[in-house]
C-alpha positions in Angstrom: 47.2 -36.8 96.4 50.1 -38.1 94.1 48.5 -39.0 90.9 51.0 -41.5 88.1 49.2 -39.3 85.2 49.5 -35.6 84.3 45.8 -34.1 83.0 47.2 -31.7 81.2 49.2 -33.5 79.0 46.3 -35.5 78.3 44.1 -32.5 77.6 47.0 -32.0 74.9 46.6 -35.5 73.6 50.0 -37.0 74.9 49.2 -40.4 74.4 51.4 -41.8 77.0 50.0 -39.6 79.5 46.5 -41.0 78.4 48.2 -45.0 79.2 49.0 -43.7 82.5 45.6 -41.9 82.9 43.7 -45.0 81.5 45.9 -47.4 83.8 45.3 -45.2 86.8 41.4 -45.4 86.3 40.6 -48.1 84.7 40.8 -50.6 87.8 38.5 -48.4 89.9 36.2 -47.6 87.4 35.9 -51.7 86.3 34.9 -52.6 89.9 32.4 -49.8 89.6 30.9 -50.6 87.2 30.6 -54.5 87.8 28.7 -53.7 90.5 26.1 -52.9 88.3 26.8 -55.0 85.5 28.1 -57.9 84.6 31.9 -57.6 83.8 31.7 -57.9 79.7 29.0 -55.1 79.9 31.7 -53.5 82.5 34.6 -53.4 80.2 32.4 -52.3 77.2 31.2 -49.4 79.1 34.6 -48.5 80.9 36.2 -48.8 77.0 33.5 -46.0 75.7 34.1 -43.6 78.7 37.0 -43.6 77.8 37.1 -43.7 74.5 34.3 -40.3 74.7 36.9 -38.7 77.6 39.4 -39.1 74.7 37.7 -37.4 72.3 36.1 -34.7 74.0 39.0 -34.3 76.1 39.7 -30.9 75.6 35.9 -30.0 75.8 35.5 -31.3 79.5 36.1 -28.8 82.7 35.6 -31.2 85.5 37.0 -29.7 88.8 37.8 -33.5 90.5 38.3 -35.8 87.1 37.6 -39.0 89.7 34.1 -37.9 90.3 33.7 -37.1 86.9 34.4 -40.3 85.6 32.4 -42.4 88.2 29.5 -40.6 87.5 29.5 -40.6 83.8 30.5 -44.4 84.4 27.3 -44.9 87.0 25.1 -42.7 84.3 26.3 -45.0 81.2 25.7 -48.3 83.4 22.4 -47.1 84.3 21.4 -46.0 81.1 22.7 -49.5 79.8 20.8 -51.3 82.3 17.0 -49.4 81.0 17.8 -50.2 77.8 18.4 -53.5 78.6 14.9 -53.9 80.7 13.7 -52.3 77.2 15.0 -55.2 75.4 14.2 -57.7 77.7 10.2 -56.4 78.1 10.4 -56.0 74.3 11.3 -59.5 73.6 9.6 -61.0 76.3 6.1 -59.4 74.5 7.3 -61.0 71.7 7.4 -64.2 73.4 4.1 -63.6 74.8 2.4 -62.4 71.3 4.2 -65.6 69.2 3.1 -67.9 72.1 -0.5 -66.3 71.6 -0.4 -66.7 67.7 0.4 -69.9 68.1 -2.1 -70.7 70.3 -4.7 -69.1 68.1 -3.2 -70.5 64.6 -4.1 -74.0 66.6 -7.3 -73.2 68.5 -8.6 -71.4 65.1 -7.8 -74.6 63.2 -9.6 -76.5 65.4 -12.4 -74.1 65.4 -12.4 -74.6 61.4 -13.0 -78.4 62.1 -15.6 -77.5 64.4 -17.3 -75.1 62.7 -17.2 -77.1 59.4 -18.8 -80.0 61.3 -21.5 -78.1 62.9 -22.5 -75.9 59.4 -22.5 -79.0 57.7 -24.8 -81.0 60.8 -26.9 -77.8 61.1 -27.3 -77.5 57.1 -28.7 -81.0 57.0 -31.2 -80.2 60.1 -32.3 -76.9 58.0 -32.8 -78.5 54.9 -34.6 -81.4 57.1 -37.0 -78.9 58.7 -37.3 -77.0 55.2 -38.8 -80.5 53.6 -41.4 -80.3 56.1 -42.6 -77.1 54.6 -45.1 -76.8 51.8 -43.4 -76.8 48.5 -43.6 -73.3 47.1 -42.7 -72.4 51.2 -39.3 -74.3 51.1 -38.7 -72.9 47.5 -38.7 -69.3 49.0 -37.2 -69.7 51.5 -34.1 -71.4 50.2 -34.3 -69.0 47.5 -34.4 -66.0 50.1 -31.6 -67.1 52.7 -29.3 -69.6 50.2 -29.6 -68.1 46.5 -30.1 -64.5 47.9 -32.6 -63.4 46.0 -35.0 -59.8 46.9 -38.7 -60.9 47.7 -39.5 -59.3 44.7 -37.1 -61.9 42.5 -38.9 -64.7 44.7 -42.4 -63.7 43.6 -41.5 -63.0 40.1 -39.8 -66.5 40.0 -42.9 -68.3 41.5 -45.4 -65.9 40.0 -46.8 -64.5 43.6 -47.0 -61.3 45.3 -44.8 -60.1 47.3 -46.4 -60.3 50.0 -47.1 -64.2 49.7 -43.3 -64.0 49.5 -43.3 -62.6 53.2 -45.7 -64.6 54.5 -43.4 -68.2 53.6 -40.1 -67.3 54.8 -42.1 -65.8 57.6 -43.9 -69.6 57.9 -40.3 -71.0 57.2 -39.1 -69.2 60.5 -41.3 -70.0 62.5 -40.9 -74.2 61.9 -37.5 -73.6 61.8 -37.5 -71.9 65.1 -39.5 -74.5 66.4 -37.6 -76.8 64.7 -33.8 -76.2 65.6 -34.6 -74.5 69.4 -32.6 -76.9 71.0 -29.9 -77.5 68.6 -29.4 -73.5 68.7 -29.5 -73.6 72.7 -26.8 -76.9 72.5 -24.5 -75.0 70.2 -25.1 -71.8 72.3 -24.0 -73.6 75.6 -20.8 -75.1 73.7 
């Protein structure tokens, strides 16, 4: 087959042996690689094989250059084509993991309101159920789960043993289990 380039020249770096090499190939290996790519990826790719043949021209031994070239072509338009799936999966978890902050940014507001609205509803039922508690009872207790004070603090403050200390947040668990039941089961179910 009559070929409008001389390879050998080119191996030499005759650069209008090259045009006649790059004008022989280039048409066949753009519709190659367009059938894989789209045609701006095409060009780029078709630009770097030959832009690497150029350079490593003398370092190549290829027995049929036309195979060569398409399958260095079909390897850099493959390799193009993972990297782009890479990208795409990359930016499409991206997508998904903005779209999920998002989502939480707004459901965890919301969750602030609600949360806000039920400590503050549930705080007033405590301190309603505490009131029904004898005095020194409703003292330890608050003094226990809201000041966080050790037993022993407790009974020091209001000059009993320890356990007397036990023995009213123990009383002030039980009302208040009695007591907010079914509020805890209502907020449970929501």
């Amino acid at each position: 087959m009559d070929v409008p380039y001389d390879l050998n020249k080119v191996k030499k770096g005759d650069k209008n042996a090259f045009r006649s090499f790059f004008g022989y190939f280039y048409p066949k290996l753009m519709a190659l690689a367009c059938r894989f790519v789209d045609s701006q990826a095409a060009e780029d790719l078709v630009q770097d094989v030959f832009a690497s043949y150029w350079e490593k021209k003398q370092q190549i031994e290829a027995d049929d250059i036309h195979s060569f070239l398409f399958r260095w072509l079909q390897n850099s338009c493959l390799n193009h084509i993972k990297h782009q799936m890479i990208v795409e999966d990359y930016e499409e978890r991206v997508r998904i993991a903005e779209a999920r902050l998002e989502s939480k940014g707004k459901s965890e507001e919301q969750n602030e309101v609600l949360k806000h609205i039920l400590s503050q509803d549930l705080r007033e039922l405590v301190e309603k159920a505490i009131s029904k508690l004898p005095p020194k009872c409703a003292e330890a207790f608050r003094l226990y789960y809201f000041a966080d004070l050790s037993r022993k603090e407790i009974g020091e403050r209001l000059q009993v043993s320890n356990r007397t200390v036990e023995g009213y947040i123990r009383q002030a668990l039980l009302l208040l289990r009695d007591e907010l039941r079914p509020i805890f089961f209502l907020i449970f179910m929501l």
